[in-house]
Backbone bond lengths (Angstrom), bond angles and torsions (degrees), N, CA, C in turn:
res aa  C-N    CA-C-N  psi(-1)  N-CA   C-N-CA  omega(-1)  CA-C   N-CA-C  phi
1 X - - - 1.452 - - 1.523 109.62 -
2 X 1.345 117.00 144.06 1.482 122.77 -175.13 1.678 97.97 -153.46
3 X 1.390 81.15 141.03 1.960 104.51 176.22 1.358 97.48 -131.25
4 X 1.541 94.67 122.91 1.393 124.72 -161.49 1.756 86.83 -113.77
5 X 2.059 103.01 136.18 1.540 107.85 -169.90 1.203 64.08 -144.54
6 X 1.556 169.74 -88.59 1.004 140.01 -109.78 1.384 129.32 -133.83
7 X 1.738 80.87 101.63 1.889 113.54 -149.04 1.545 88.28 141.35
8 X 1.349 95.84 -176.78 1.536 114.25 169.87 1.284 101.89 -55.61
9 X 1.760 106.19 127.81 1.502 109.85 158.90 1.691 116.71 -53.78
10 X 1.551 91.65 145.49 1.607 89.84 -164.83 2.144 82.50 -146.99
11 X 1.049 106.42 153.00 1.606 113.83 140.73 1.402 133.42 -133.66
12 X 1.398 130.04 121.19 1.166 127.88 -163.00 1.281 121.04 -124.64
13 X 1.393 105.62 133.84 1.975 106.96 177.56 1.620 121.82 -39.32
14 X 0.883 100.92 -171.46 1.430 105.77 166.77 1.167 126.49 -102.75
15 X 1.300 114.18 6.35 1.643 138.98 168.41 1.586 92.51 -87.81
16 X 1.162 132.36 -49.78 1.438 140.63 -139.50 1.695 131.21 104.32
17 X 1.294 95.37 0.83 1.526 102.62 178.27 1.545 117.13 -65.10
18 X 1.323 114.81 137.76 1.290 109.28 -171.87 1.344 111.71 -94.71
19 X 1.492 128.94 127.53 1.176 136.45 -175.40 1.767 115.72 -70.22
20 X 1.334 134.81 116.45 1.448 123.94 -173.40 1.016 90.86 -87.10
21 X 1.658 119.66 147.65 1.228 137.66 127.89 1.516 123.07 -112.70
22 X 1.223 118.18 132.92 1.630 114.75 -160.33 1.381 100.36 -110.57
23 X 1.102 118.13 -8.74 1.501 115.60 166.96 1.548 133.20 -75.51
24 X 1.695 132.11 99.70 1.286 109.59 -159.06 1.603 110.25 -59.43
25 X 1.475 112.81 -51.34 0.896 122.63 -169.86 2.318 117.60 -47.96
26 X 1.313 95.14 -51.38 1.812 93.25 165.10 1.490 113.94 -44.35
27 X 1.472 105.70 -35.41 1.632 101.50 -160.95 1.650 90.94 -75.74
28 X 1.214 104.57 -43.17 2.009 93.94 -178.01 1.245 91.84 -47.62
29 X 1.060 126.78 -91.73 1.495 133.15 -157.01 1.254 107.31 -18.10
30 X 1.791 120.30 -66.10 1.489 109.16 172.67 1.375 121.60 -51.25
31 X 0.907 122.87 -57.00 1.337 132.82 -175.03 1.532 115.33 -36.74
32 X 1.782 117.93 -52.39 1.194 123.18 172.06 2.117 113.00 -63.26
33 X 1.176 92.55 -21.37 1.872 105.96 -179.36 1.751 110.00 -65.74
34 X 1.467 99.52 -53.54 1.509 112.32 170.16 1.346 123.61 -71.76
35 X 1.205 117.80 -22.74 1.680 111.05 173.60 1.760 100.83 -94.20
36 X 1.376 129.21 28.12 1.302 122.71 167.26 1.735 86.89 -155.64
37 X 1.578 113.02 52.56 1.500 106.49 -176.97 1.959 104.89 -69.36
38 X 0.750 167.43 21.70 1.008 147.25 -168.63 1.658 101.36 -151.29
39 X 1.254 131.27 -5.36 1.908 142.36 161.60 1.641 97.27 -117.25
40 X 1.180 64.16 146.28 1.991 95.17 158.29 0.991 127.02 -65.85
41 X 1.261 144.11 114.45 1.989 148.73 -171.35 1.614 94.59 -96.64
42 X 1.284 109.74 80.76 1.778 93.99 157.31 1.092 149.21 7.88
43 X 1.199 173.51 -129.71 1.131 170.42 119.13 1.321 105.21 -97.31
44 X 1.404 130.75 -46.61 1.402 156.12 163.33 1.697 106.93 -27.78
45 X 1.080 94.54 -62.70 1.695 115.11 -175.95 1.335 99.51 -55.72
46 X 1.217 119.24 -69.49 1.620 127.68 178.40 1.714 112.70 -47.13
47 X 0.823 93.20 -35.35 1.905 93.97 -178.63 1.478 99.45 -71.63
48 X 1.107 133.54 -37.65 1.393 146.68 -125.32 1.572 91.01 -117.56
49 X 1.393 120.00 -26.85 1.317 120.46 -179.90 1.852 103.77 -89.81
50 X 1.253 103.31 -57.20 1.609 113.33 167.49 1.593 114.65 -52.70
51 X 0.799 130.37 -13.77 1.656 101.15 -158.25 1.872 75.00 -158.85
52 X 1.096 157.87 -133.58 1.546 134.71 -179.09 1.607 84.34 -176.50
53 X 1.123 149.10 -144.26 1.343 159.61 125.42 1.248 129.27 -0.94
54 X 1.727 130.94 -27.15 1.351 135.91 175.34 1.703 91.07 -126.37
55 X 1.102 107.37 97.03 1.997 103.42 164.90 1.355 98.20 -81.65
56 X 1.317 99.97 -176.25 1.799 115.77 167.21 1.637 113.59 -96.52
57 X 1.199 101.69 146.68 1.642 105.79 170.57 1.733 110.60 -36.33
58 X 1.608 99.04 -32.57 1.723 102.65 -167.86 1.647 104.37 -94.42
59 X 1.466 129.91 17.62 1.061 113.75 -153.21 1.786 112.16 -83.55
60 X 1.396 100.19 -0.90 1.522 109.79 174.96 0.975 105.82 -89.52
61 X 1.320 131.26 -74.34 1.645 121.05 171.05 1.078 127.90 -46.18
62 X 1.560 134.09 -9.28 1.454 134.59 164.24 1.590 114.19 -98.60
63 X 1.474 130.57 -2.75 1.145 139.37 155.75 1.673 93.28 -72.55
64 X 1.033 128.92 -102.33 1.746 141.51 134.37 1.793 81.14 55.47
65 X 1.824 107.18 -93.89 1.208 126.02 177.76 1.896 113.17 -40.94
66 X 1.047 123.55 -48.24 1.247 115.25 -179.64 1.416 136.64 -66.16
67 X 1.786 94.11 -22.24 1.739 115.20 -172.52 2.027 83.97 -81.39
68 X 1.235 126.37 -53.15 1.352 136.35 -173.06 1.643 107.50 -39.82
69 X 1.270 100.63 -57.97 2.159 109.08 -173.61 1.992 92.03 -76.41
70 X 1.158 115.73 -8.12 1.754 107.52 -164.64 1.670 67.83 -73.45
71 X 1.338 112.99 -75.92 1.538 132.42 -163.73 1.732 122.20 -27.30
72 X 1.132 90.48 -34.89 1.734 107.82 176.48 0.996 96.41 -92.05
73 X 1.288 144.30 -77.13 1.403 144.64 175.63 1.974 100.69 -6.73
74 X 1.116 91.96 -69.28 1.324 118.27 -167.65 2.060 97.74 -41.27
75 X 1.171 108.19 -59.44 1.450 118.39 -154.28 1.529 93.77 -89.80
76 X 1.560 130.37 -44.86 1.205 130.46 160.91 1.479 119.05 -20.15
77 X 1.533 113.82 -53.53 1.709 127.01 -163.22 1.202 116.61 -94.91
78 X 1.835 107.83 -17.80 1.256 136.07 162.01 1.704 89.27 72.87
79 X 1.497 116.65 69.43 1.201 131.10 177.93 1.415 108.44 -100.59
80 X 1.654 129.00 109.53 1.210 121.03 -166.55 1.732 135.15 51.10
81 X 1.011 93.22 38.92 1.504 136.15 -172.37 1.942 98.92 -40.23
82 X 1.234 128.38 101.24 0.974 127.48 166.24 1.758 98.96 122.53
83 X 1.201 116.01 -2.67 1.149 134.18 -179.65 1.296 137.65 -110.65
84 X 1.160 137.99 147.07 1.655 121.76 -152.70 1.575 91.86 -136.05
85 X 1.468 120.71 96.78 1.221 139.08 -153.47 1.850 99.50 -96.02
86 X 1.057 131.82 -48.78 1.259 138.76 -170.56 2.069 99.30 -105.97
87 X 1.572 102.69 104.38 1.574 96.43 -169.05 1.922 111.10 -116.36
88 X 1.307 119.26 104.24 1.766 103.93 173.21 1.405 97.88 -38.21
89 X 1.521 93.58 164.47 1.279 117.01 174.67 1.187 90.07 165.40
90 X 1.607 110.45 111.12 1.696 133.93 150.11 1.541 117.32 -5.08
91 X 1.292 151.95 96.68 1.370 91.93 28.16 1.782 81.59 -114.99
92 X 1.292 112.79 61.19 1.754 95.43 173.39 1.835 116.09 -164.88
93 X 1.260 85.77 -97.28 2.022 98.83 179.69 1.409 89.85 -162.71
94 X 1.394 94.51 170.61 1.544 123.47 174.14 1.418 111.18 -163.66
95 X 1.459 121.24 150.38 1.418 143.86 168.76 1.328 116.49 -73.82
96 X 0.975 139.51 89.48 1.799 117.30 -178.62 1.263 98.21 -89.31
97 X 1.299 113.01 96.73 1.472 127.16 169.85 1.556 127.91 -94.27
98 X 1.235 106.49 -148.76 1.773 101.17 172.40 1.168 75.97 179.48
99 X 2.304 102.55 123.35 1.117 103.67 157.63 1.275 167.23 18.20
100 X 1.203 107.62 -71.36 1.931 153.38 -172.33 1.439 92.18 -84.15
101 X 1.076 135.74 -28.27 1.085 133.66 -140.38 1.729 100.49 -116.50
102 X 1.274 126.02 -7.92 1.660 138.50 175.54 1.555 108.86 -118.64
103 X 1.083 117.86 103.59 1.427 105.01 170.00 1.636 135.66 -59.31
104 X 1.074 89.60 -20.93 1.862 94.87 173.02 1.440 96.02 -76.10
105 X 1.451 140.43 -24.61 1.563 132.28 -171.11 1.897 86.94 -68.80
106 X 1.498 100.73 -55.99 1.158 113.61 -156.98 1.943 119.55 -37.72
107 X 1.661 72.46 -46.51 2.061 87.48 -164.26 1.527 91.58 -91.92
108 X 1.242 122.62 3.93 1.864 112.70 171.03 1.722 103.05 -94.75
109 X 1.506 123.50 -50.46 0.656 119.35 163.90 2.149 141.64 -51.92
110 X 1.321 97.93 -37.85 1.859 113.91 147.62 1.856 109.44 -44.57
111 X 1.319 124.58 -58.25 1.269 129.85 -122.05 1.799 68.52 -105.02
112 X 1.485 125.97 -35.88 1.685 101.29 175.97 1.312 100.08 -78.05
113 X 1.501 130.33 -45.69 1.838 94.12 175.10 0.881 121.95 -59.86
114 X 1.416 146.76 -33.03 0.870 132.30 152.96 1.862 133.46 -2.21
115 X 0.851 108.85 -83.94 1.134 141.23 147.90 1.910 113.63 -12.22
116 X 1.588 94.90 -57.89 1.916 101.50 175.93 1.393 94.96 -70.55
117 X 1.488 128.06 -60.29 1.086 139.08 -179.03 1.678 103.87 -18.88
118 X 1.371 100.06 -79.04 1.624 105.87 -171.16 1.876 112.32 -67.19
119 X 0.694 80.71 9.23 1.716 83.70 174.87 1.775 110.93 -81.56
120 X 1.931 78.46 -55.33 1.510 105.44 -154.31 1.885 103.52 -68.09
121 X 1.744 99.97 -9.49 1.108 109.10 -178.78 2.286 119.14 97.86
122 X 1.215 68.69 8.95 1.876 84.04 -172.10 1.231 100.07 -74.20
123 X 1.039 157.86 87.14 1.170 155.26 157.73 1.837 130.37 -41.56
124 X 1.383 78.37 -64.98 1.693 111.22 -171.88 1.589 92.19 -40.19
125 X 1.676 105.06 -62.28 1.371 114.11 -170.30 1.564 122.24 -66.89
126 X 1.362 108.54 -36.59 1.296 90.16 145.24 1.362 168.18 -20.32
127 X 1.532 82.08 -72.66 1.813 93.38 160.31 1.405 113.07 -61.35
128 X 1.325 122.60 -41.78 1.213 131.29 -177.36 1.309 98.46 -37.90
129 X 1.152 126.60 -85.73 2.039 150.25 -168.99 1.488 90.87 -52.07
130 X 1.294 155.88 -46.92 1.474 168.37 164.90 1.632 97.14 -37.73
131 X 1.218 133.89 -56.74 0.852 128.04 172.31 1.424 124.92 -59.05
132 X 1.469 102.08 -66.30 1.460 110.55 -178.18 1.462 116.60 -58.79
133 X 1.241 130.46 -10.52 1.617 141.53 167.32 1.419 95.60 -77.34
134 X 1.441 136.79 -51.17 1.528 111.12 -167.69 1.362 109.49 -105.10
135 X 1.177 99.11 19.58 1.828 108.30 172.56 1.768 89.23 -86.35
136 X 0.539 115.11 -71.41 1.941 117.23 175.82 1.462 106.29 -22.77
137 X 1.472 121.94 -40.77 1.489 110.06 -177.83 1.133 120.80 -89.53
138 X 1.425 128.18 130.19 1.250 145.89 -131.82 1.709 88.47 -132.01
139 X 1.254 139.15 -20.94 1.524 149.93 172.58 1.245 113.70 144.02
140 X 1.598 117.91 -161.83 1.645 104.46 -179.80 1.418 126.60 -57.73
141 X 1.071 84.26 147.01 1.810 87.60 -176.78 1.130 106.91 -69.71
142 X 1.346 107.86 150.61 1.566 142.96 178.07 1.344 97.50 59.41
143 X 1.328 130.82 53.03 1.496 130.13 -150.40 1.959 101.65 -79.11
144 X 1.605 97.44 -26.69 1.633 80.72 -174.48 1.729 97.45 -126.33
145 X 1.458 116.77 57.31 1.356 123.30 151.96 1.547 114.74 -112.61
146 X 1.216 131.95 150.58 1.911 128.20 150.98 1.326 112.40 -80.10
147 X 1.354 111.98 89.73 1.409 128.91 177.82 1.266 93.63 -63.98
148 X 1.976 115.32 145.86 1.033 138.69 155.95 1.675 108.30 -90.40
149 X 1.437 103.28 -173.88 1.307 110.32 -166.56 1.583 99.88 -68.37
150 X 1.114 145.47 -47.11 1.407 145.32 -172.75 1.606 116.42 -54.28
151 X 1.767 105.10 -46.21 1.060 119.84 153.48 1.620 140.77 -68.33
152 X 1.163 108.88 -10.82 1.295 134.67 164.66 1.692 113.20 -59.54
153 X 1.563 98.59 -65.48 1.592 94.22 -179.58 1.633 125.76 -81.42
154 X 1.123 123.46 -0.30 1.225 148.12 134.67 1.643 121.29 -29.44
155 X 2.215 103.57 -72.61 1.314 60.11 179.31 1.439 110.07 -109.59
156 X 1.700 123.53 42.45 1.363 123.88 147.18 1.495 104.09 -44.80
157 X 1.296 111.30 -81.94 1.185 126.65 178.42 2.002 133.35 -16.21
158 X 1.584 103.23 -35.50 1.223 104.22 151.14 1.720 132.27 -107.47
159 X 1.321 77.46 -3.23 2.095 75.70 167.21 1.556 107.96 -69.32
160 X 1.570 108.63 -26.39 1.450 108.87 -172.37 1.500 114.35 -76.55
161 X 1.439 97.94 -31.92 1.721 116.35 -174.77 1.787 81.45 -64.15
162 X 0.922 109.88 -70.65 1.706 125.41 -160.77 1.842 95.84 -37.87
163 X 0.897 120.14 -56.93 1.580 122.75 -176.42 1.119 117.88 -70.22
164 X 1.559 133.66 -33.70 1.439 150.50 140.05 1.171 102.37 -24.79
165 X 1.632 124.62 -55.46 1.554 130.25 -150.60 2.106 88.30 -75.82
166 X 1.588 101.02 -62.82 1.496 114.59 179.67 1.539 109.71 -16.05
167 X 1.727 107.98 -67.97 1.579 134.82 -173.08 1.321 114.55 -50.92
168 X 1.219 127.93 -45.30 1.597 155.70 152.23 1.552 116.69 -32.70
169 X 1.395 86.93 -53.38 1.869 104.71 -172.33 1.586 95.80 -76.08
170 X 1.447 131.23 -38.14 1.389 122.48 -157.42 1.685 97.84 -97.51
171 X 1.289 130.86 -26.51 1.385 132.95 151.73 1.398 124.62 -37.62
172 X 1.653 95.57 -61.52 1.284 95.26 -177.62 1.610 119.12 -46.89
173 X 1.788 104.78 -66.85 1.417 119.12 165.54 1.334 125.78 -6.00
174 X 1.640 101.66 -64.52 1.131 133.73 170.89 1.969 108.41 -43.02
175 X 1.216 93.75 -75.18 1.914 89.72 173.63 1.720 114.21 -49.55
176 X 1.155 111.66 -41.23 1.514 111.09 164.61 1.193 136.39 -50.80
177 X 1.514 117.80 -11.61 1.239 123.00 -176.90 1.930 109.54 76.68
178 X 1.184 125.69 15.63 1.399 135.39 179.41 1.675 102.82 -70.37
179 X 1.214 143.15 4.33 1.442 132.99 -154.94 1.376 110.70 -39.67
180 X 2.018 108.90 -66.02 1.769 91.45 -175.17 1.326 120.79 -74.66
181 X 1.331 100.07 -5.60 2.203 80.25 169.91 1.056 111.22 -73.16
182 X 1.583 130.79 -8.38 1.259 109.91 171.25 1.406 143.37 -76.64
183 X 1.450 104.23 -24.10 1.250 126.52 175.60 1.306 119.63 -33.77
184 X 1.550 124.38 -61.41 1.330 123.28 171.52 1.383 118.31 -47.36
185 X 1.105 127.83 -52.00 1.543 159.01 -171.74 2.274 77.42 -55.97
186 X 1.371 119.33 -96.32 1.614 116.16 -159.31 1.082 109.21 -42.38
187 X 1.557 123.76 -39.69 1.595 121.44 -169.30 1.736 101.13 -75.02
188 X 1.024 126.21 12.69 1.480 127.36 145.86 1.225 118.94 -93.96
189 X 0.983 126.83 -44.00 1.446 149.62 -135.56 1.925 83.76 -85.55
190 X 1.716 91.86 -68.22 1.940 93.92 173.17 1.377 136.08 -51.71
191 X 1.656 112.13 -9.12 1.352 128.02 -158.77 1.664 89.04 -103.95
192 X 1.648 104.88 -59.31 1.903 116.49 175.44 1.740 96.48 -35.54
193 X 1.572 112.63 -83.89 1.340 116.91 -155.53 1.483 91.53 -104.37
194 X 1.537 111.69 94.52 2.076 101.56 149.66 0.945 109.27 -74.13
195 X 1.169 164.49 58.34 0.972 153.76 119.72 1.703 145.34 -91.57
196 X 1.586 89.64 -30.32 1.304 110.66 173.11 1.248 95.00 -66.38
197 X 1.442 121.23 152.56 1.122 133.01 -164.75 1.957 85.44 -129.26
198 X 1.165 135.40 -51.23 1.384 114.68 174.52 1.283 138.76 -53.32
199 X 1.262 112.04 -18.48 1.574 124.66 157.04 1.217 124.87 -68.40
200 X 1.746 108.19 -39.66 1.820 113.69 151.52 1.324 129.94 -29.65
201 X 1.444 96.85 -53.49 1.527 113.73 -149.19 1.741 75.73 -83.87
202 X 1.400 142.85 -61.39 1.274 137.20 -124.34 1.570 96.34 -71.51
203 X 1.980 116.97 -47.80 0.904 130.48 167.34 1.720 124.91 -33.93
204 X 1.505 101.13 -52.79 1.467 99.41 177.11 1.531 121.75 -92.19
205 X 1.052 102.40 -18.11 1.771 99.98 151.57 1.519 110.42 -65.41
206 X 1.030 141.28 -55.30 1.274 128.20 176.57 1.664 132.15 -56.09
207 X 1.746 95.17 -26.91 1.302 101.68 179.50 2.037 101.25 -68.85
208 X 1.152 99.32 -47.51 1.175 100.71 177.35 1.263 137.80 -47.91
209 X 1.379 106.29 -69.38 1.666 112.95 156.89 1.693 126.76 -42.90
210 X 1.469 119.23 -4.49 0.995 143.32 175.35 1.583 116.13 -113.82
211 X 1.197 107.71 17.96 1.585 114.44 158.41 1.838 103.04 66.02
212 X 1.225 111.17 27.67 1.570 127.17 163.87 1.141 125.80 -90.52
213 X 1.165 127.20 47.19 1.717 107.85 -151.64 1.369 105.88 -89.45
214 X 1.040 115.16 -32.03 1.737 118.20 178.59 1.265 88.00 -58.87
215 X 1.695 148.25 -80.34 1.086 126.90 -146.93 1.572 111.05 -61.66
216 X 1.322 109.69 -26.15 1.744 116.98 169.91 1.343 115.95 -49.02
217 X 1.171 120.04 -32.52 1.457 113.24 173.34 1.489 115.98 -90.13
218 X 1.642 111.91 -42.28 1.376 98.86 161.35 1.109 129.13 -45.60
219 X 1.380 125.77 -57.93 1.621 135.16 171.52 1.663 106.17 -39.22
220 X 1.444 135.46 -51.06 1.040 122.46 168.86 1.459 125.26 -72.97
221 X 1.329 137.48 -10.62 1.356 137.00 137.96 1.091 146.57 -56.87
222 X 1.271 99.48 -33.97 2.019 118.21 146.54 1.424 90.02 -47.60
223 X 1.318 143.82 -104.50 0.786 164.89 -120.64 2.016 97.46 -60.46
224 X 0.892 93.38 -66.68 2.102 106.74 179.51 1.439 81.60 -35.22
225 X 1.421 124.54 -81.58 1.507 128.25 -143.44 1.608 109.85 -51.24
226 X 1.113 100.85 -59.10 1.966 123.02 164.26 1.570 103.16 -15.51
227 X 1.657 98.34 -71.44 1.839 106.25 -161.86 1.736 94.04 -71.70
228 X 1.274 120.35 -49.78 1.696 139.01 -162.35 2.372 76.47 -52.79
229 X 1.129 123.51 -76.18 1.221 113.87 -167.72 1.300 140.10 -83.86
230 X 1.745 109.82 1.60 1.342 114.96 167.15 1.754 110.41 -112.33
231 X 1.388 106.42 -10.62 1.575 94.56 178.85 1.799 108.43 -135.96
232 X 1.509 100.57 -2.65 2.005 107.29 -172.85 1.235 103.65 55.40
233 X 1.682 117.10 56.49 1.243 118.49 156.21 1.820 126.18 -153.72
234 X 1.444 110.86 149.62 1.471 103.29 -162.82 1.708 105.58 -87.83
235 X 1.222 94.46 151.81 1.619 96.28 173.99 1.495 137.83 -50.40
236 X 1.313 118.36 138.33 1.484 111.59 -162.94 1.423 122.09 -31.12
237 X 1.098 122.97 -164.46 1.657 137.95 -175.19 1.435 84.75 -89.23
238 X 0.894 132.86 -83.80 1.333 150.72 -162.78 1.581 125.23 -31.41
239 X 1.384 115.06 -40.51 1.495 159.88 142.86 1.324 121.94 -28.96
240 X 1.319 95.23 -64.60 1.990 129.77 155.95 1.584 100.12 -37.42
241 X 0.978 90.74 -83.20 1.451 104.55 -176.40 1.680 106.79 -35.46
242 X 1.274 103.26 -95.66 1.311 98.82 -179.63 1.461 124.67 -33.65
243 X 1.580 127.19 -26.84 1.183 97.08 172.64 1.640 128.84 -89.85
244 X 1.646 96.80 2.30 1.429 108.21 175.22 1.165 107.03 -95.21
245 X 1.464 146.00 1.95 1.434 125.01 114.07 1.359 146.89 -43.83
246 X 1.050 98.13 -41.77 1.755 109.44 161.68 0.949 108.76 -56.41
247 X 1.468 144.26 -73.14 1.304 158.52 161.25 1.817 103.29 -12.36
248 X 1.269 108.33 -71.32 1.384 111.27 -161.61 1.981 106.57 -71.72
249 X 1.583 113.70 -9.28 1.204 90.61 173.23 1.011 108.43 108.00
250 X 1.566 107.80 -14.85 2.151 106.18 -176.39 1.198 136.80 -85.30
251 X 1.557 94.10 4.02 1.429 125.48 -162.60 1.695 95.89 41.03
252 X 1.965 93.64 -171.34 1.082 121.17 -167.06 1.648 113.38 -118.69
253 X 1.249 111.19 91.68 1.879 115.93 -161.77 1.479 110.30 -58.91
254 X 1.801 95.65 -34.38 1.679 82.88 -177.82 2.120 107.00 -137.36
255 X 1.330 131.62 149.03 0.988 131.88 -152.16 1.940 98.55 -79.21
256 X 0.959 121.61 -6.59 1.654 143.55 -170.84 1.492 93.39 -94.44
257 X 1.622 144.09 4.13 1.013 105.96 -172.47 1.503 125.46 -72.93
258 X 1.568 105.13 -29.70 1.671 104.55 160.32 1.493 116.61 -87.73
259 X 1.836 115.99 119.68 1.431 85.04 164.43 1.605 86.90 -133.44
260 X 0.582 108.40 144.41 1.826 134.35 176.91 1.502 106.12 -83.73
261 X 1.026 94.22 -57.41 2.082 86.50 -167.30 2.067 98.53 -126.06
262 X 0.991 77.99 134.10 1.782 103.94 -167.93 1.575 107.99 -56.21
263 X 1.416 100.35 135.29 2.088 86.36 -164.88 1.752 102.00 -63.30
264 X 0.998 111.08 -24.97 1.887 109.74 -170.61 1.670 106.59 -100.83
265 X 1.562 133.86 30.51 1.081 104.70 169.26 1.610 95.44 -109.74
């Protein structure tokens, strides 16, 4: 069994069969259960996610009703069969899950070894776990629920993990000596987020160090116009820099010359 949060909520057998639930509202409910799988969500919380600031007089007994059809649902499809997946507990609910069994546990948990990995100097393995973390993402999370506010910062919370994971993956690469495979990979990456400016920079350092320099300057002129017309502002210091290396001819010795955010924090 697998509960899929990042992408369309999904639940799936252990065959791969996908479990329906046709109820939007149950699937919030789960959904908010699994992104706090291991505590209890209040009852409070749940109302507060469903219904926002004005609930209904009925909003306990129709939470009440939703945990009930999750439950049948559950035993109907014979999902973890012998197992009691959705559990009260004072003052709320809980998931009795297993790890392995949530993919957002999964690719949060990868993306901190990750992390020892590159410390410890492991590279190889890195990328390895880098991969298999954004192989799990299927697109934005919770892509086909109406997240409330509780659920909202949630799945802020893994788009950021998710882009963290991205930054990680193109570092790593980067220590590997991978430069032109990356290319395809940033010229998405710059098109997804104009704004990020470290995906800029990573792109045109690579173009560069790769004997591109004309496109190195284009790539950083895309970039001026972008910030110059969505926010009236010029590209970092850092940016500067790098493209007045390009400019001057000194090339770019190493693909790290901008890094903004530290590979281990």
């Amino acid at each position: 069994m697998r509960f899929s949060l990042l992408g369309p909520f999904e639940i799936l057998s252990d065959e791969g069969r996908p479990f329906a639930l046709r109820s939007p509202k149950v699937r919030q409910v789960l959904a908010l259960l699994l992104a706090q799988p291991h505590g209890v969500v209040p009852v409070e919380t749940l109302i507060s996610e469903l219904w926002g600031e004005h609930p209904p007089r009925s909003a306990l007994t129709t939470l009440q009703t939703y945990v009930y059809h999750a439950r049948k649902a559950f035993s109907h499809e014979g999902i973890a069969p012998g197992r009691q997946l959705l559990v009260t507990s004072p003052p709320g609910y809980r998931m009795d899950v297993h790890d392995h069994e949530v993919d957002s546990i999964v690719f949060e948990n990868l993306v901190n070894q990750v992390r020892t990995e590159l410390r410890d100097g492991n590279d190889e393995a890195a990328a390895r776990h880098l991969r298999h973390a954004l192989g799990l993402s299927r697109g934005r999370a919770l892509a086909n629920i109406e997240v409330g506010e509780v659920l909202s910062a949630h799945v802020a919370y893994l788009e950021e993990l998710r882009l963290r994971a991205t930054e990680l993956s193109i570092e790593t690469d980067i220590r590997l000596g991978r430069h032109r495979e990356l290319l395809p990979t940033l010229r998405a990456l710059v098109k997804e987020h104009q704004l990020n400016e470290w995906f800029h920079g990573q792109l045109i350092s690579i173009l560069s160090i790769s004997g591109r320099r004309a496109e190195a300057l284009k790539a950083y002129q895309d970039l001026r116009r972008v910030l110059d017309t969505e926010l009236g502002l010029e590209p970092s210091e850092e940016l500067q820099r790098l493209q007045r290396a390009v400019l001057d001819s000194s090339g770019v010795d190493r693909p790290d010359l901008i890094r903004p955010y530290s590979m281990h924090s």
